[in-house]
PAROPA-158937 format. One record per residue (C-alpha): z, y negated, x negated; residue number from 1. Coordinates in steps of 0.05 Angstrom, whole numbers, always signed. Example, Ala and Ser with C-alpha at 12.3 -4.5 7.8 and 13.67 -1.06 7.14 Angstrom:
2
NODE     up  north   east   n
NODE   +156    +90   -246   1
NODE   +143    +21   -273   2
//
This chain:
418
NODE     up  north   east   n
NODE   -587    -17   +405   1
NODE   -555    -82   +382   2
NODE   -576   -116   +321   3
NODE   -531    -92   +269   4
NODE   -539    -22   +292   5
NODE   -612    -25   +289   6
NODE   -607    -58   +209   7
NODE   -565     -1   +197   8
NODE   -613    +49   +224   9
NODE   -673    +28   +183  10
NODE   -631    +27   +116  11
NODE   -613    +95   +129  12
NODE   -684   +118   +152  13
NODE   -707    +82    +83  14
NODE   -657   +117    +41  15
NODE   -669   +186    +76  16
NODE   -748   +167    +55  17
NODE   -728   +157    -15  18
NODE   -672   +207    -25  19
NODE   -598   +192    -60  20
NODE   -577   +145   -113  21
NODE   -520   +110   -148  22
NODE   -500    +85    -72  23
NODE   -514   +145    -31  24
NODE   -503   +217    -20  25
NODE   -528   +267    +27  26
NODE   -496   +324    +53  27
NODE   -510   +375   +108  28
NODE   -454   +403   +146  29
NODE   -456   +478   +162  30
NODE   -405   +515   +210  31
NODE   -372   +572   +234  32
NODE   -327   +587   +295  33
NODE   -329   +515   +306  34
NODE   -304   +491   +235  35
NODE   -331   +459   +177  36
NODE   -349   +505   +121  37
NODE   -399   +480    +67  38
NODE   -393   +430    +42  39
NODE   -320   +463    +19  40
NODE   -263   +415    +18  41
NODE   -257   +411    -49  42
NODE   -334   +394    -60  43
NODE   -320   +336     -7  44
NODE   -261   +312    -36  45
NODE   -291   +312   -105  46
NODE   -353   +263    -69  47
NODE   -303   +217    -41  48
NODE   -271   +210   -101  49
NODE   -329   +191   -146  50
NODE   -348   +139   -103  51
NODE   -279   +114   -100  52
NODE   -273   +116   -177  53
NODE   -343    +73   -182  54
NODE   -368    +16   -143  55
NODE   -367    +51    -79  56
NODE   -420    +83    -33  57
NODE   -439   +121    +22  58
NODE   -443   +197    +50  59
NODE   -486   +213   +104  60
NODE   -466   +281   +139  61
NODE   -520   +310   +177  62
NODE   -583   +303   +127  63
NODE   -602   +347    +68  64
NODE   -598   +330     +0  65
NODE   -659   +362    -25  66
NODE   -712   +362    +31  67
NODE   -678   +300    +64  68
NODE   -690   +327   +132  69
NODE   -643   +298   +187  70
NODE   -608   +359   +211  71
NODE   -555   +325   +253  72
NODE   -487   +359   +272  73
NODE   -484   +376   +349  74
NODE   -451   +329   +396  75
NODE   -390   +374   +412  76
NODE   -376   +392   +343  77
NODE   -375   +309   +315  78
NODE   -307   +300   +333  79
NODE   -276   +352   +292  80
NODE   -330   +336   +232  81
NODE   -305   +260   +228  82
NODE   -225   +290   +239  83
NODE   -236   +344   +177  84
NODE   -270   +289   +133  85
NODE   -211   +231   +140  86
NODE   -163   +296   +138  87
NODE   -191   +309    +66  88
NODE   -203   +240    +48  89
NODE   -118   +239    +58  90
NODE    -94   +302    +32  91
NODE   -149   +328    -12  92
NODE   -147   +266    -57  93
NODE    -94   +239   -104  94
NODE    -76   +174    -79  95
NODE   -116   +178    -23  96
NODE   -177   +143     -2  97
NODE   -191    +99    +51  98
NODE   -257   +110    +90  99
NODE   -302    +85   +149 100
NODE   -342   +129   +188 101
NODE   -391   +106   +234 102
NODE   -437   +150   +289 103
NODE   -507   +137   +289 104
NODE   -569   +173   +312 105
NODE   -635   +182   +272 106
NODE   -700   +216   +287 107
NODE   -717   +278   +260 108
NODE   -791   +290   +232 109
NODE   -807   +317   +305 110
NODE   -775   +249   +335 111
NODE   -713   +274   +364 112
NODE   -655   +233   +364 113
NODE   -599   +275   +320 114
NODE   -529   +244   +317 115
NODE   -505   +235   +239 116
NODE   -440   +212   +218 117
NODE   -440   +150   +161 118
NODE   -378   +153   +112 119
NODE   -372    +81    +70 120
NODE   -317    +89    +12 121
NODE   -299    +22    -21 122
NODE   -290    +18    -98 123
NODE   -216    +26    -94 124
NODE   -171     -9   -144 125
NODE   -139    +52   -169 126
NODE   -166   +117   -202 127
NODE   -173   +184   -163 128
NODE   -164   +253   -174 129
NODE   -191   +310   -125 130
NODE   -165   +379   -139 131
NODE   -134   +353   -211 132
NODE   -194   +332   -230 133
NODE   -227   +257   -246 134
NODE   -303   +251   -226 135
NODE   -351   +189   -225 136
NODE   -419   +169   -196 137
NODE   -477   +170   -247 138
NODE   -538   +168   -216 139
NODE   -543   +210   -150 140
NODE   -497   +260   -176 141
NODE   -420   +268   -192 142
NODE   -403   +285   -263 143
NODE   -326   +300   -288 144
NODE   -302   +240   -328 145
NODE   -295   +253   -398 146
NODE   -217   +227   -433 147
NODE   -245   +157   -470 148
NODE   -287   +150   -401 149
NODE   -222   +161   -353 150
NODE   -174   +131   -401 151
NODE   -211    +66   -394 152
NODE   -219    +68   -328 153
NODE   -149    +69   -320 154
NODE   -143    +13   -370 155
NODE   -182    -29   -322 156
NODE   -155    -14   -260 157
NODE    -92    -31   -292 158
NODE    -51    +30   -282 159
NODE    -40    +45   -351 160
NODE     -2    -30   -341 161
NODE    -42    -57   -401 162
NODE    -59   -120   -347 163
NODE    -18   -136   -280 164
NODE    -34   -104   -229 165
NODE    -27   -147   -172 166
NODE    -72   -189   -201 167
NODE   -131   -135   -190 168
NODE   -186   -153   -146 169
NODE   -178   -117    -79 170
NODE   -250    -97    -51 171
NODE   -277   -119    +17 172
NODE   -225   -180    +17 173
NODE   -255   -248    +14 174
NODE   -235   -317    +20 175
NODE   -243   -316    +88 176
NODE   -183   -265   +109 177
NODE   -129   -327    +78 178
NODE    -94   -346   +135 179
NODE    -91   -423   +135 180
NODE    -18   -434   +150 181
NODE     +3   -387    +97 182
NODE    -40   -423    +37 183
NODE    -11   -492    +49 184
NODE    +47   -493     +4 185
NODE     +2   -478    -65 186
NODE    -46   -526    -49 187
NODE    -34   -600    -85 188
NODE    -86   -652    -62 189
NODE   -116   -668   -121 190
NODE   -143   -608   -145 191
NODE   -200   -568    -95 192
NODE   -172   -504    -68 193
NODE   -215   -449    -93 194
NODE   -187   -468   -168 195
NODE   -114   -476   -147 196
NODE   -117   -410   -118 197
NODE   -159   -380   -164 198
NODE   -110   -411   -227 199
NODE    -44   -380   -191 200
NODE    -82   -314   -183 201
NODE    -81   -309   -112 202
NODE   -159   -305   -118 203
NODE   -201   -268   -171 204
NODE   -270   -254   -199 205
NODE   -289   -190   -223 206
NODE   -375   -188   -247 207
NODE   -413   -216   -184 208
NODE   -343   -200   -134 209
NODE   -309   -250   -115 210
NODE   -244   -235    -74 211
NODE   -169   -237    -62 212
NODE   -120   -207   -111 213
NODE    -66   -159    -98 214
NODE    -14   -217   -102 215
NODE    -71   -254    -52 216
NODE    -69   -208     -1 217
NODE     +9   -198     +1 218
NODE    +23   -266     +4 219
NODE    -39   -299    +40 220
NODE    -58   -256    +95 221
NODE    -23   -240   +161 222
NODE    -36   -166   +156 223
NODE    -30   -143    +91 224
NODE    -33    -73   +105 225
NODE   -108    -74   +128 226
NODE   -113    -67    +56 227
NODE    -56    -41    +24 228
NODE    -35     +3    +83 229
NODE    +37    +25    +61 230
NODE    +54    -56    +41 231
NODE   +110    -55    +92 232
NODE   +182    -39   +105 233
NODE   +207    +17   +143 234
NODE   +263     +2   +182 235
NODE   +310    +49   +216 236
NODE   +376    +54   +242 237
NODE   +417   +125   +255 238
NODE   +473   +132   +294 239
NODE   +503   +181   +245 240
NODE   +505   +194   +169 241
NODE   +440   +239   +175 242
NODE   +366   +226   +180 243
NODE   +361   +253   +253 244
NODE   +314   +232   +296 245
NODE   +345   +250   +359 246
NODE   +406   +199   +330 247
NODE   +349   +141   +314 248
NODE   +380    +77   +355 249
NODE   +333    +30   +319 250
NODE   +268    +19   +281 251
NODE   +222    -27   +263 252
NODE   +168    -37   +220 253
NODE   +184   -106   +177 254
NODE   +105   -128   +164 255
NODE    +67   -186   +151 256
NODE    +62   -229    +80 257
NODE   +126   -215    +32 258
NODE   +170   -271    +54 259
NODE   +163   -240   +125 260
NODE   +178   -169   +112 261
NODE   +248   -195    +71 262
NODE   +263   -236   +126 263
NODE   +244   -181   +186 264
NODE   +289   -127   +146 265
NODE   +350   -165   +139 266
NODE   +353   -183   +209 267
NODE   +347   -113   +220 268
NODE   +397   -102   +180 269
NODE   +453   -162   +218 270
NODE   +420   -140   +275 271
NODE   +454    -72   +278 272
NODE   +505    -70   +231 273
NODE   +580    -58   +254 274
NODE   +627   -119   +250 275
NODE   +701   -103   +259 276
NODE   +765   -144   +246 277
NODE   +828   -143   +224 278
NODE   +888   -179   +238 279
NODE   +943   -190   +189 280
NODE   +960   -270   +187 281
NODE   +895   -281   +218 282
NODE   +833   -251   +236 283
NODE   +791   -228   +183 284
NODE   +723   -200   +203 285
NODE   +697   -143   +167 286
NODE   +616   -134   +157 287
NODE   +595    -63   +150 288
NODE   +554   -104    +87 289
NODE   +546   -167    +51 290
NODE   +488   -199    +75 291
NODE   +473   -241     +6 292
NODE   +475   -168    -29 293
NODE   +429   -141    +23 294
NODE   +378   -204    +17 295
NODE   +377   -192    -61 296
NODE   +361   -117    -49 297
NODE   +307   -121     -4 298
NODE   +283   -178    -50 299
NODE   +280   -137   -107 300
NODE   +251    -79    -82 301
NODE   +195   -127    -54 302
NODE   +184   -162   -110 303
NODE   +188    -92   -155 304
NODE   +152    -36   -131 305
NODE    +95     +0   -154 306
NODE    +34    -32   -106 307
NODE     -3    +19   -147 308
NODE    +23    +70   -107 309
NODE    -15    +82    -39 310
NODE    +25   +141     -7 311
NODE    +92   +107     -2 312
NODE   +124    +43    +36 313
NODE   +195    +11    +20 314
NODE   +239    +44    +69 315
NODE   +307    +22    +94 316
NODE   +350    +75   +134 317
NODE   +418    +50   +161 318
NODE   +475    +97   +172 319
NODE   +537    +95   +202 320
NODE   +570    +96   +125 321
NODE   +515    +75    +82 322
NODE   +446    +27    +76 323
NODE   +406    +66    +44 324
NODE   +337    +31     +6 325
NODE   +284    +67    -24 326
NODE   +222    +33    -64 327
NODE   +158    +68    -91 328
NODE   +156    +75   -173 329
NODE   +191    +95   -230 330
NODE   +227    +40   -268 331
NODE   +175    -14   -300 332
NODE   +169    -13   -376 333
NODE   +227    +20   -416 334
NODE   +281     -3   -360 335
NODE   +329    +50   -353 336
NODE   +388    +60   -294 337
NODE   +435    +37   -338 338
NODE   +403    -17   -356 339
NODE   +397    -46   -293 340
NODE   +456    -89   -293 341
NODE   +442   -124   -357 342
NODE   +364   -121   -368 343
NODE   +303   -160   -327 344
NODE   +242   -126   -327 345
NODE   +186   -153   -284 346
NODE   +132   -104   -254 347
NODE    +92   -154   -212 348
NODE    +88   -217   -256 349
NODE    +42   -263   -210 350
NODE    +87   -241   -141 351
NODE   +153   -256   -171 352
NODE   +131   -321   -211 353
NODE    +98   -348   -134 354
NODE   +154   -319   -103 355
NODE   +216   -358   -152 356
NODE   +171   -424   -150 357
NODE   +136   -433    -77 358
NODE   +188   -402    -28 359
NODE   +258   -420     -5 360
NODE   +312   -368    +11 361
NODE   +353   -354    +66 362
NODE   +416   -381    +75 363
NODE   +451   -314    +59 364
NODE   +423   -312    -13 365
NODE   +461   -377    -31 366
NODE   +410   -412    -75 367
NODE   +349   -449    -61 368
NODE   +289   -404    -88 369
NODE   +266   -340    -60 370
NODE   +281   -302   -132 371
NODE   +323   -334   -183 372
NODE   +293   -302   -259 373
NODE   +358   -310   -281 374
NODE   +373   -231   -279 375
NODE   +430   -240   -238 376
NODE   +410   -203   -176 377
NODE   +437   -131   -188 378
NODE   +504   -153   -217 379
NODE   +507   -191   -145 380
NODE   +487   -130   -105 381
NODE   +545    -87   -144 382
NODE   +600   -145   -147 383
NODE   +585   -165    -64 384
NODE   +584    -98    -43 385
NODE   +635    -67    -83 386
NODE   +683   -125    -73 387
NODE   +672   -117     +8 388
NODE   +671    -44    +11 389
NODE   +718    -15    -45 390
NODE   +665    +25    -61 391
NODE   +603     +9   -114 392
NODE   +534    +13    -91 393
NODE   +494    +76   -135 394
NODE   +428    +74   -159 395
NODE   +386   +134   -163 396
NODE   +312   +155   -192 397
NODE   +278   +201   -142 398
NODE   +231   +248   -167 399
NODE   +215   +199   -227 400
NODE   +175   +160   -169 401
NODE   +227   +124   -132 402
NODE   +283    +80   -135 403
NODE   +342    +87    -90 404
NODE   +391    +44    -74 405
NODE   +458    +62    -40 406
NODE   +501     +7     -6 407
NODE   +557    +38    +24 408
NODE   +583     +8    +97 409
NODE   +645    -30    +91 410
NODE   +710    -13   +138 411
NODE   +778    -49   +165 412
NODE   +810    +24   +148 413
NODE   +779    +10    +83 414
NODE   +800    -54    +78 415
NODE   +866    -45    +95 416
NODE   +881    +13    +40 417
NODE   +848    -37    -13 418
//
């Protein structure tokens, strides 16, 4: 037993001594033909949930709550115990949670080794709801949250938008996940590092945590999806003018800090769209799209969607007639789609303010910063595109959650009846 294991042992042997708190919950697991039956799936989710919605804890499946007796679960049956538990912990819960499990063996009160599985649930940063409802930790049980309770809850986990967002505190991320390279360019030499950071609100402080922000770990880690697992761009290029897989001739996914996903996408993007030409005096070449209207697009939706929302990525789908963008949330503030043109409304404050002041654009996007605040980025996107394909680019709301973007593919017969 290595060292770590063996810590983790004895806290667990102490807690089964002393029974279930604020931190920890026990839970037998009973069975029939094979599958999990009590708890139900709604009792589990509710548990996850209320230690999701507080400061975290644990759940330790395989000892009673009442006698604290380590029952175990049977070797062949741990497999499909750990499988139901992440399945609930996905689609039993509303966003979903992200858990650990762990397999470790305790004694029984006879001395036999019985195999237990150990669930940690971080204090997430948004607020969950199992089977439409909102529970909490108090004590060592779960109680429903009452409205004043939730509503402030949501307050500060900034949902309700009363604060940014991406400058929440993301749990279990520290100082020491910034990759070096990537901090360099907010650092000045005569002012130490932690307070740069922690001024541009890469960093924050929350009580006695002390971690990276959402804007921290988009922008300062290599893999910002170890925390914010959908913070990516789907790539994907059909053949045809349907989503069909068995017509997929391209995909990848764009990840990495935000300046790297907008980069990886719009190569994907020149990387397979169609370039024809025409000749009339000369030769004119003729891009499926304009690569400056792409670059603000994929910008935008970067910079724009809702990091609040866990089950969805940006996703980019190429067709043989159309680009085709999609990013998670409903339009920010009292923005409207028809608005769009004339009206700048910022969802993500800190990421766009980093974003216009610490990183250059590609050549494509014919200016020097990253984002230009100057609200001129849609008018491009519909002026560019329109101009190249005859036809205007369409923005749509999907499900209220959503925002689409259609770019349709230019086309020399196109051109030609223009």
């Amino acid at each position: 037993m290595n060292t770590d294991r063996e810590k983790l042992t004895k806290e667990l042997l102490f807690h089964v001594r002393l029974g279930e708190d604020s931190g920890i919950e026990f839970k037998a697991v009973k069975f029939r033909d094979g599958n999990p039956i009590d708890p139900n799936r709604d009792k589990m989710a509710h548990e996850i949930a209320a230690f999701a919605n507080g400061q975290g804890g644990r759940i330790l499946l395989g000892v009673t709550d009442k006698k604290r007796d380590v029952v175990g679960i049977d070797d062949e049956l741990v497999d499909k115990t750990e499988e139901w538990v992440v399945n609930i912990s996905q689609n039993n819960i509303q966003p979903p949670v992200k858990i650990d499990t762990r397999l470790l063996q305790l004694p029984d009160r006879e001395g036999d080794q019985k195999t237990v599985i150990l669930i940690k649930i971080p204090r997430s940063i948004s607020v969950h709801a199992s089977a439409g409802r909102y529970y909490q930790r108090v004590g060592s049980t779960k109680q429903e949250m009452k409205p004043e309770v939730l509503a402030r809850l949501f307050q500060q986990r900034s949902q309700s938008r009363l604060i940014r967002f991406d400058e929440t505190l993301v749990p279990q991320s520290g100082r020491e996940d910034i990759d070096q390279g990537l901090k360099q360019r907010f650092l000045r030499v005569d002012t130490p590092e932690h307070q740069q950071l922690h001024k541009l609100h890469l960093t924050m402080q929350e009580e006695d945590e002390e971690g990276l922000s959402i804007a921290g770990v988009l922008l300062l880690t290599a893999h910002p999806e170890q925390w914010l697992s959908n913070a990516y761009i789907q790539c994907v290029f059909y053949a045809g003018t349907e989503r069909n897989a068995d017509q997929q001739l391209d995909a990848k996914n764009a990840e990495g800090p935000l300046d790297q996903q907008i980069d990886q996408a719009l190569r994907f993007v020149d990387k397979n769209m169609r370039v024809e030409a025409i000749k009339l005096v000369g030769r004119e070449d003729i891009p499926q799209y304009h690569l400056g209207a792409v670059f603000e697009a994929i910008v935008n939706a970067v910079a724009h969607r809702d990091y609040s929302m866990t089950g969805r990525k940006i996703r980019l789908h190429l067709f043989a007639d159309r680009l085709e963008l999609y990013s998670p949330g409903a339009l920010p503030n009292s923005l409207t789609l028809e608005g769009l043109m004339d009206n700048t409304v910022t969802r993500n404050e800190t990421i766009v303010n980093l974003l216009s002041r610490y990183y250059s654009a590609r050549e494509e996007a014919g200016r020097q910063a990253l984002i230009e605040r100057r609200g001129e980025g849609v008018p491009r996107i519909m002026r560019e595109s329109e101009q190249l394909s005859g036809k205007a680019p369409d923005y749509s709301l999907i499900d209220e959650n959503e925002l689409k973007l259609t770019i349709y593919a230019a086309s020399k017969e196109g051109k030609q009846e223009q």
